[in-house]
DOVOVO-283059 format. One record per residue: x, y, z of N, C-alpha, C in turn; residue number from 1. Coordinates in nm, 3 decimals. Each point is the difference from the previous one (the first is absolute). Layout:
N
+---------+---------+---------+---------+---------+---------+---------+---------+---------+-----+
!     n_X !     n_Y !     n_Z !    ca_X !    ca_Y !    ca_Z !     c_X !     c_Y !     c_Z ! pos !
+---------+---------+---------+---------+---------+---------+---------+---------+---------+-----+
!       X !       Y !       Z !       X !       Y !       Z !       X !       Y !       Z ! NUM !
...
+---------+---------+---------+---------+---------+---------+---------+---------+---------+-----+
***
This chain:
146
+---------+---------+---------+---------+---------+---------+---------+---------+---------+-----+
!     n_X !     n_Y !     n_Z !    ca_X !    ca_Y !    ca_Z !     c_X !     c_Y !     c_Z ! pos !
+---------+---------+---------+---------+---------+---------+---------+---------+---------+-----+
!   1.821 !   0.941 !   1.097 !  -0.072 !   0.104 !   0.068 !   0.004 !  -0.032 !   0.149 !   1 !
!   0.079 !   0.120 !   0.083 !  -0.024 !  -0.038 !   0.151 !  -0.126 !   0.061 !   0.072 !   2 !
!  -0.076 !  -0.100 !   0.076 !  -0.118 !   0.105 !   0.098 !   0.059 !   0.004 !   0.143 !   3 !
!  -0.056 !   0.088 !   0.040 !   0.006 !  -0.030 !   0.193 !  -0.138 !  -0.032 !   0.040 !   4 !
!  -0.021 !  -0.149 !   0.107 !  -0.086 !   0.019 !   0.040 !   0.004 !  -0.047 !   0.148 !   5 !
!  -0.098 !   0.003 !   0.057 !   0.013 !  -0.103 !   0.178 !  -0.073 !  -0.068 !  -0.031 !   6 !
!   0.087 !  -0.107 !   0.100 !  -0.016 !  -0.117 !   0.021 !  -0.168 !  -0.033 !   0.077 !   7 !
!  -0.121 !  -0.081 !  -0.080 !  -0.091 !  -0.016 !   0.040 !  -0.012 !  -0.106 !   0.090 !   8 !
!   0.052 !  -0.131 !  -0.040 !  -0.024 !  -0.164 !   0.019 !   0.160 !  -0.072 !  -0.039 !   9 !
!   0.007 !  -0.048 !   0.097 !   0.149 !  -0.101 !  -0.044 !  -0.041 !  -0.109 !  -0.064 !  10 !
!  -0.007 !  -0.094 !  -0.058 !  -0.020 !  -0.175 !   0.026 !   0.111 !  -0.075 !  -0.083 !  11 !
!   0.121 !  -0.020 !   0.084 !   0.075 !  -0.046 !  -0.058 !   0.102 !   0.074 !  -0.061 !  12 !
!   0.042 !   0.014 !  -0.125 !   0.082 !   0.078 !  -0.112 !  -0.155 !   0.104 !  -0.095 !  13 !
!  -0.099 !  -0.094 !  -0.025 !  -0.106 !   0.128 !   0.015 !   0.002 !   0.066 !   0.045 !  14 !
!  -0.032 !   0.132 !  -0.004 !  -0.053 !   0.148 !   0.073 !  -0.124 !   0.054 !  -0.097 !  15 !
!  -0.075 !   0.068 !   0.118 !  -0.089 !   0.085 !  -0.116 !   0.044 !   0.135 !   0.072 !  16 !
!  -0.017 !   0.123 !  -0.074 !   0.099 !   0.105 !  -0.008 !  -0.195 !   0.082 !  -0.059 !  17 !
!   0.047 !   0.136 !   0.106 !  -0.086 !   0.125 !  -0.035 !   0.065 !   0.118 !  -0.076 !  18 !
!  -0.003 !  -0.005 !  -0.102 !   0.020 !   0.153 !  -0.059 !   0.006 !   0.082 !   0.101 !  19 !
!   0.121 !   0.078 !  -0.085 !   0.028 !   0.163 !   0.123 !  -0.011 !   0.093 !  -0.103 !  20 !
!  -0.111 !   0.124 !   0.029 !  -0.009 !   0.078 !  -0.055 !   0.074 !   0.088 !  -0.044 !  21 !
!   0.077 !   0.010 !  -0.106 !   0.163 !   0.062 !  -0.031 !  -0.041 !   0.103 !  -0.077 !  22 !
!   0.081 !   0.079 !  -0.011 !   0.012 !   0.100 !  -0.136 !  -0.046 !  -0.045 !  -0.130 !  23 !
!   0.029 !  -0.094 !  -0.082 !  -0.037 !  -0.055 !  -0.090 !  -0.131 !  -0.058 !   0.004 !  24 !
!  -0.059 !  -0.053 !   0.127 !  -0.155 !   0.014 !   0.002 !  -0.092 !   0.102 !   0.010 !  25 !
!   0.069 !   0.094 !   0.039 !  -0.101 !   0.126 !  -0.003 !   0.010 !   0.067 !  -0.130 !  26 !
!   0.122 !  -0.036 !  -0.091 !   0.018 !   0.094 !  -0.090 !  -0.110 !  -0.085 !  -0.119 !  27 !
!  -0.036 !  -0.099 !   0.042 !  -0.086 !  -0.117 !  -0.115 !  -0.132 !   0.049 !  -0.021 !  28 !
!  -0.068 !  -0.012 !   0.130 !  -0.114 !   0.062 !   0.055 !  -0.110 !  -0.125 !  -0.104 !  29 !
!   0.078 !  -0.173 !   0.058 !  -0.042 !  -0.060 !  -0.038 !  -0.111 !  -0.058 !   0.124 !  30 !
!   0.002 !   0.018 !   0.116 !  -0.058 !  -0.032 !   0.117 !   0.026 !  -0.117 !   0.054 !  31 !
!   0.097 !  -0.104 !  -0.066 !   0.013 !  -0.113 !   0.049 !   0.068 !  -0.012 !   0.149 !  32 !
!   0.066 !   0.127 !   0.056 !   0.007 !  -0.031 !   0.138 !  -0.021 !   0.127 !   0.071 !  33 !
!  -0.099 !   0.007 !  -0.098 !  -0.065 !   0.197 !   0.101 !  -0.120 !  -0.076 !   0.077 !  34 !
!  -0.013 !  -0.086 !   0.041 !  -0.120 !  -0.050 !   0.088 !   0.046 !  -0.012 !   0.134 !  35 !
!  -0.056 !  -0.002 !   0.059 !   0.037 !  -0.054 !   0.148 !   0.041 !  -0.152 !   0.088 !  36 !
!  -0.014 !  -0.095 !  -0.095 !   0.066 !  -0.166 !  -0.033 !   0.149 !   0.040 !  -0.068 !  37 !
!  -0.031 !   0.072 !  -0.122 !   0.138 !  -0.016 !  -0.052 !  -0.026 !  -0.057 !  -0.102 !  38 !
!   0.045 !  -0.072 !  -0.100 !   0.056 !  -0.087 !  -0.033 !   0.075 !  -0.157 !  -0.019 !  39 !
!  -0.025 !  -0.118 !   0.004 !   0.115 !  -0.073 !   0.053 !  -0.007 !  -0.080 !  -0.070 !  40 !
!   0.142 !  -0.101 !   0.002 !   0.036 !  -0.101 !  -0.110 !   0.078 !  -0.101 !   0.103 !  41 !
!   0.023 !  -0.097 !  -0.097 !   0.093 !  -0.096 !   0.033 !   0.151 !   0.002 !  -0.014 !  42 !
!   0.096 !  -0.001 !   0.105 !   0.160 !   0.000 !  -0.072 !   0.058 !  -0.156 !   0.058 !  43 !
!   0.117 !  -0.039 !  -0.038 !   0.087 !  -0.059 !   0.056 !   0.092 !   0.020 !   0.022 !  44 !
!   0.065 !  -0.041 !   0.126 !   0.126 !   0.040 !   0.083 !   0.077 !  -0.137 !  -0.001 !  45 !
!   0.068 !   0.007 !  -0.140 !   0.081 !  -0.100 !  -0.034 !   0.143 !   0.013 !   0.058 !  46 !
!   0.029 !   0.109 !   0.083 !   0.097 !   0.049 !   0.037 !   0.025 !  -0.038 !   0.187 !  47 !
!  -0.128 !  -0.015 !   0.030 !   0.007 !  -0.060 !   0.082 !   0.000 !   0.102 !   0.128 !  48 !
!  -0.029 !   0.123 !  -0.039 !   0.028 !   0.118 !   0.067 !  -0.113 !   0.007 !   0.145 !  49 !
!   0.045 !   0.017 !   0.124 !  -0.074 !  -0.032 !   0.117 !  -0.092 !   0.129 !  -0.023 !  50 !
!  -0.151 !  -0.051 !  -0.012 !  -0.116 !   0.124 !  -0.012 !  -0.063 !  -0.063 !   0.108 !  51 !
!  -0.078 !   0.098 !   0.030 !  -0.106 !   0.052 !   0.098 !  -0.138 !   0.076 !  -0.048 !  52 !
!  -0.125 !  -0.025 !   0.067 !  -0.083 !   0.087 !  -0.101 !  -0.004 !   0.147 !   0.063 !  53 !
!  -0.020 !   0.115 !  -0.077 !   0.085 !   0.118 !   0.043 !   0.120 !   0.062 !  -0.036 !  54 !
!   0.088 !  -0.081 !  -0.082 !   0.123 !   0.011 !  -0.062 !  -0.006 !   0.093 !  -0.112 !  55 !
!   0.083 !   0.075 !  -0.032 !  -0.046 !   0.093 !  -0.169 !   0.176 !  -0.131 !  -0.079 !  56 !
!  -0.069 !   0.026 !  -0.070 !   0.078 !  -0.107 !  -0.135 !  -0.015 !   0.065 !  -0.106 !  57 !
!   0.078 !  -0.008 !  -0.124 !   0.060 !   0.015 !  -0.100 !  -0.065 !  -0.142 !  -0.107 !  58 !
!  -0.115 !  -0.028 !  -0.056 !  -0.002 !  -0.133 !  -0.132 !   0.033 !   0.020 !  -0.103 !  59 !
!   0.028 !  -0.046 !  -0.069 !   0.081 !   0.029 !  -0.122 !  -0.081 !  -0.080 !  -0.121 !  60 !
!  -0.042 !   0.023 !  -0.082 !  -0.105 !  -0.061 !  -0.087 !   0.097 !   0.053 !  -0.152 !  61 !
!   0.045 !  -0.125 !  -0.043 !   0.037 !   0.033 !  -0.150 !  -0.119 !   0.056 !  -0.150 !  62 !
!   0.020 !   0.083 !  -0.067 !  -0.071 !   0.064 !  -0.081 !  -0.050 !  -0.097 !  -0.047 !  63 !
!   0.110 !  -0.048 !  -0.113 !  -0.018 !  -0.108 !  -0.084 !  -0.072 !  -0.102 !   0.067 !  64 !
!  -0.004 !  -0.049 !   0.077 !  -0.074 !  -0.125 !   0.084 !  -0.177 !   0.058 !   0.033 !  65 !
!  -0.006 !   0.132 !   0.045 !  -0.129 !   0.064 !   0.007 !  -0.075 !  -0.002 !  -0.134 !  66 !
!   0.069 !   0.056 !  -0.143 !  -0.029 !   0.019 !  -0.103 !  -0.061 !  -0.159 !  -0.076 !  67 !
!   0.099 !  -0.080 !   0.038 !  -0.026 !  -0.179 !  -0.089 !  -0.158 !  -0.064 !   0.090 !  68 !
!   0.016 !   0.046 !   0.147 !  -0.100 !  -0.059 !   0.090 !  -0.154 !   0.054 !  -0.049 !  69 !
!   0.010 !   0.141 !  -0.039 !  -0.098 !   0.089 !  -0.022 !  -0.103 !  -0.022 !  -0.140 !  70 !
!   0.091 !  -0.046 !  -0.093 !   0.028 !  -0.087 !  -0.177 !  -0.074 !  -0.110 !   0.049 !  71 !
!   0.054 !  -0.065 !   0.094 !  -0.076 !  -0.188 !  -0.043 !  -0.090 !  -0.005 !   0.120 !  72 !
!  -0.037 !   0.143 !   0.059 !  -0.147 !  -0.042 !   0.085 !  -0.118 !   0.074 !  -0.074 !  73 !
!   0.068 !   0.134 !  -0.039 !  -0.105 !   0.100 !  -0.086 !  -0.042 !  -0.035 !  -0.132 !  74 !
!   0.106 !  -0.036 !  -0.074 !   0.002 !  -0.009 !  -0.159 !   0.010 !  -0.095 !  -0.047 !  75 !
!   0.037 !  -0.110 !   0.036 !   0.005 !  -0.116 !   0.013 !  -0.120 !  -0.100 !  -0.057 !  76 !
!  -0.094 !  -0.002 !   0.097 !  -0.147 !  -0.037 !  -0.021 !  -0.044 !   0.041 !  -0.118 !  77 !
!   0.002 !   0.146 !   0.007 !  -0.071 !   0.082 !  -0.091 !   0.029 !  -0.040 !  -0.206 !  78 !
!   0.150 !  -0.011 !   0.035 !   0.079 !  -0.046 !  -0.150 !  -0.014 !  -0.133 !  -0.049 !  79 !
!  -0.048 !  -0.085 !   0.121 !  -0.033 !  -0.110 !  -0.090 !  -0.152 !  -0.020 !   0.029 !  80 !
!  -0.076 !   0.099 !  -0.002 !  -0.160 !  -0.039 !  -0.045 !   0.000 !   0.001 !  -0.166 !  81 !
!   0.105 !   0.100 !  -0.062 !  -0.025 !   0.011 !  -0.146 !   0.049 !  -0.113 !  -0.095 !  82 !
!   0.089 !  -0.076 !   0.050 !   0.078 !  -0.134 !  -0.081 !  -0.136 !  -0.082 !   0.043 !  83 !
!  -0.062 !  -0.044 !   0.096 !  -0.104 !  -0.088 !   0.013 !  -0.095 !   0.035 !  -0.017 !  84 !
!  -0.048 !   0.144 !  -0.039 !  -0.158 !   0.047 !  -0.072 !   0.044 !  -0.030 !  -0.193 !  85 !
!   0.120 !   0.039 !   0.000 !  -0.008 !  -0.033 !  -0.133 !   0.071 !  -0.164 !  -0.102 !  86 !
!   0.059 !  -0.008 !   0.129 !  -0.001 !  -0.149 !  -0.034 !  -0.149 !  -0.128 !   0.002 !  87 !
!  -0.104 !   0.057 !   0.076 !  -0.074 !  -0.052 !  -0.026 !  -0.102 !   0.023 !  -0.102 !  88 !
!   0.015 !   0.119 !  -0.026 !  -0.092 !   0.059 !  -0.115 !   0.046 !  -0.066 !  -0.140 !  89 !
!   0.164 !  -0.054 !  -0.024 !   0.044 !  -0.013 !  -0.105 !   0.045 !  -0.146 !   0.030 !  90 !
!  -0.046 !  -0.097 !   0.097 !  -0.012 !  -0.139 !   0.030 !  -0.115 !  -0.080 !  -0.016 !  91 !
!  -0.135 !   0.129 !   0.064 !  -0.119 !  -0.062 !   0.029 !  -0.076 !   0.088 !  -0.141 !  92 !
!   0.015 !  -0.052 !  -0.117 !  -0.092 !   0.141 !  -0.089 !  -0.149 !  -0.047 !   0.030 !  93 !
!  -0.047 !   0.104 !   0.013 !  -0.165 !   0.027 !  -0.008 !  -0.036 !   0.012 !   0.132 !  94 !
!   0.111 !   0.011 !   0.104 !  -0.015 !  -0.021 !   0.151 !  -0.092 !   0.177 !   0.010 !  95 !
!  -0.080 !  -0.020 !   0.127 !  -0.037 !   0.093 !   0.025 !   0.081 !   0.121 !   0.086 !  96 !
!  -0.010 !   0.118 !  -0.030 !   0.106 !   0.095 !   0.112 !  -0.041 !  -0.066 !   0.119 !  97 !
!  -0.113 !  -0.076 !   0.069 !   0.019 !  -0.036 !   0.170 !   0.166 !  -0.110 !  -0.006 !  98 !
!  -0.022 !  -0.062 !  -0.082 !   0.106 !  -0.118 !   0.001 !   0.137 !   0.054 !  -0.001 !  99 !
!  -0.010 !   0.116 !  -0.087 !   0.152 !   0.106 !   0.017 !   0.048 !   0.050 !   0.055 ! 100 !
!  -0.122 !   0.112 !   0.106 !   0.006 !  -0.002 !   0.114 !   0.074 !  -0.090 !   0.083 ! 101 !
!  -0.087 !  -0.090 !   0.047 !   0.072 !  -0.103 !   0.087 !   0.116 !  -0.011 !   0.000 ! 102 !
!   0.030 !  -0.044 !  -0.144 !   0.142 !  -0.077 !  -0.037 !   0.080 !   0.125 !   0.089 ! 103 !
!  -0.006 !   0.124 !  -0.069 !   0.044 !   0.124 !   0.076 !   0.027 !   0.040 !   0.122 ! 104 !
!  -0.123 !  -0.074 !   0.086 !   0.053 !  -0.003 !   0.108 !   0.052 !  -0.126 !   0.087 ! 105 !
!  -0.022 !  -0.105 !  -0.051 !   0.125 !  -0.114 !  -0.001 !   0.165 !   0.082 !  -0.038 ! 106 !
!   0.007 !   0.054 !  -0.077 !   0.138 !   0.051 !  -0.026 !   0.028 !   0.127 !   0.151 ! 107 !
!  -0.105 !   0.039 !   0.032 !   0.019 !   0.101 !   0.099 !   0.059 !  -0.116 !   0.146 ! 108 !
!  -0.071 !  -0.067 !   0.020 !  -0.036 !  -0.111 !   0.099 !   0.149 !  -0.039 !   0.005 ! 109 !
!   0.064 !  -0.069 !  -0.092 !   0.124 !  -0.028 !  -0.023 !   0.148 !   0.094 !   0.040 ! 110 !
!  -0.064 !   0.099 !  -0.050 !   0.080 !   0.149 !   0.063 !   0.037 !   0.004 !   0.141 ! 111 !
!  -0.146 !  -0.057 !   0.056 !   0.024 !   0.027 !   0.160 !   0.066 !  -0.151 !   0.066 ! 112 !
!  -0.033 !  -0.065 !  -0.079 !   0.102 !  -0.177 !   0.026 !   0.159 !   0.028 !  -0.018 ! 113 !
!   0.011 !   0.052 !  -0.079 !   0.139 !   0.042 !  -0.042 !   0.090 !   0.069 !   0.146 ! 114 !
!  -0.023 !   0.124 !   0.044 !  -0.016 !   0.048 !   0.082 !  -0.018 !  -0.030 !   0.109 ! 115 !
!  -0.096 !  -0.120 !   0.059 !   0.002 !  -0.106 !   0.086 !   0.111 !  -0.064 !   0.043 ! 116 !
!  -0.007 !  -0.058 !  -0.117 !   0.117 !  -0.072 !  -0.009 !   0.152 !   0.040 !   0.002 ! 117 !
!  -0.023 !   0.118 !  -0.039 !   0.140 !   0.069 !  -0.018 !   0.046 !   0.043 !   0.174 ! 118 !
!  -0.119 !   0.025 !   0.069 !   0.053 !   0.064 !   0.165 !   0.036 !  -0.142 !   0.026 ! 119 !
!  -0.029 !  -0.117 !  -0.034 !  -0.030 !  -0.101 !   0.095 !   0.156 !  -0.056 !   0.012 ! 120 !
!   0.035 !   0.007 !  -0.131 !   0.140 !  -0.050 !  -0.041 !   0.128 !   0.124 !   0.044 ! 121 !
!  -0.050 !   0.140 !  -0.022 !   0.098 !   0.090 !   0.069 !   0.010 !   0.038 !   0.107 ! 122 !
!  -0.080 !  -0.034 !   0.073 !  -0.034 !  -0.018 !   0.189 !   0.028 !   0.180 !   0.007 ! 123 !
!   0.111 !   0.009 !   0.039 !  -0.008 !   0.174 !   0.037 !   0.120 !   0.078 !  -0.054 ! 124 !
!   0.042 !  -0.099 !  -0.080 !   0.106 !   0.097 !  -0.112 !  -0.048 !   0.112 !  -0.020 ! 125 !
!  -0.121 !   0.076 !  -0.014 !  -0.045 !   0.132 !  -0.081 !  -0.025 !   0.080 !   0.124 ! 126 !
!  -0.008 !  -0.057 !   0.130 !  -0.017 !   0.113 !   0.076 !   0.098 !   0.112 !   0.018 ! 127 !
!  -0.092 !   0.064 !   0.102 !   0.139 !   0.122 !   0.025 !   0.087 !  -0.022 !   0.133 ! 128 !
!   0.131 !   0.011 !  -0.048 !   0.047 !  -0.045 !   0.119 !   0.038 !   0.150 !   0.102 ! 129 !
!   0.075 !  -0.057 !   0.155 !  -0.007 !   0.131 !   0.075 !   0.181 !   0.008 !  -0.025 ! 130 !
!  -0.006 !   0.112 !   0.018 !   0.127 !   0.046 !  -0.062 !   0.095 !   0.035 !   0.116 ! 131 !
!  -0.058 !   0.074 !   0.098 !   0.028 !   0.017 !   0.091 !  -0.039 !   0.044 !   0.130 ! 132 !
!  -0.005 !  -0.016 !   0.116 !  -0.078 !   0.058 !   0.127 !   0.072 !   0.161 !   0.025 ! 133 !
!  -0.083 !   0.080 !  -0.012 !   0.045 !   0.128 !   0.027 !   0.008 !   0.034 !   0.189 ! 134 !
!   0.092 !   0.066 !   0.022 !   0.068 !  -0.005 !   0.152 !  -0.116 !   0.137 !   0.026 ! 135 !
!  -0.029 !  -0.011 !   0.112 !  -0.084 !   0.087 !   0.096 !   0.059 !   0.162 !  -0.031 ! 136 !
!   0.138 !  -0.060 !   0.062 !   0.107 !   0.123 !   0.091 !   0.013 !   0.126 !  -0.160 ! 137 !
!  -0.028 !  -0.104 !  -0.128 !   0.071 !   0.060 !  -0.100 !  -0.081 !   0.134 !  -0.036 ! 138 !
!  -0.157 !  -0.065 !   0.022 !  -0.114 !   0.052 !  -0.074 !  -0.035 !   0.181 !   0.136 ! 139 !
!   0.092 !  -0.066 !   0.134 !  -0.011 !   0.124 !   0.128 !  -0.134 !   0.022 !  -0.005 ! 140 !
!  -0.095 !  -0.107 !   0.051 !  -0.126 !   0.029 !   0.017 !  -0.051 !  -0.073 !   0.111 ! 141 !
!   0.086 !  -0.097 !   0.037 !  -0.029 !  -0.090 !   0.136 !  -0.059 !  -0.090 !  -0.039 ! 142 !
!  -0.032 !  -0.043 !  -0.094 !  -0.094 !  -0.130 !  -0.061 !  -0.099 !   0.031 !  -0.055 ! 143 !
!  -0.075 !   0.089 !   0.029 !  -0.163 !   0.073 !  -0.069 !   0.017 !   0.050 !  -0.121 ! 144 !
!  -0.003 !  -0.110 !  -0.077 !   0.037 !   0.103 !  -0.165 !  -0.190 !   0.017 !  -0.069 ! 145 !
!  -0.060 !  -0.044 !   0.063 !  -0.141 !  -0.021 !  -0.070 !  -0.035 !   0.166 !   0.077 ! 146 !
+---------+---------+---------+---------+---------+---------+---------+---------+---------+-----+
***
């Protein structure tokens, strides 16, 4: 999936990037960049491409990579409260539901360790990278695309 956004903040091969209100955002009428901030995220410019803040860019965010990220932060947690509510119910017999609970959310707790752990070790493999710096002259607007 490609977005366009400008360039907010450089630091480095980091950028943070503002949503541009496109066709496809208005047609959502989800509001995520009908505000007057915008929107904004993190990309990397593994490409090495000379930005400026003010720049309109092109990030490129793979589906599949959005979809797996979305799984082991959302659902993740959630799927293993039930292996540790009922593993303790059928470990601990006569345990009370508080103790199942718990266990439950020990399995949730773990979810978010997982996940932890998982950014810590993939550093910024999952971000979105910038795809490309879009040229001024192309867009015939003089630079003011906002």
């Amino acid at each position: 999936m490609i977005e366009m956004g400008i360039v907010d903040k450089v630091e480095g091969k980091r950028i943070t990037v503002r949503c541009v209100d496109t066709e496809k955002c208005s047609s959502c009428g989800g509001g995520c960049a009908g505000d007057k901030q915008g929107r904004f995220f993190q990309a990397l410019n593994s490409r090495s491409i000379s930005l400026k803040k003010g720049d309109l860019v092109e990030v490129y965010l793979d589906a599949g990579k959005a979809v797996f990220s979305g799984f082991m932060v959302l659902i993740l947690p959630l799927l293993l409260f039930f292996p540790f509510y009922f593993a303790a119910a059928y470990l601990l017999k006569g345990a009370g539901e508080t103790v199942k609970v718990l266990s439950g959310i020990i399995g949730i707790a773990l979810g978010f360790g997982v996940n932890i752990i998982r950014k810590w070790i993939i550093k910024d493999k999952d971000m979105p990278e910038v795809h490309k710096k879009i040229d001024d002259l192309v867009l015939g607007n003089g630079g003011s695309y906002c």
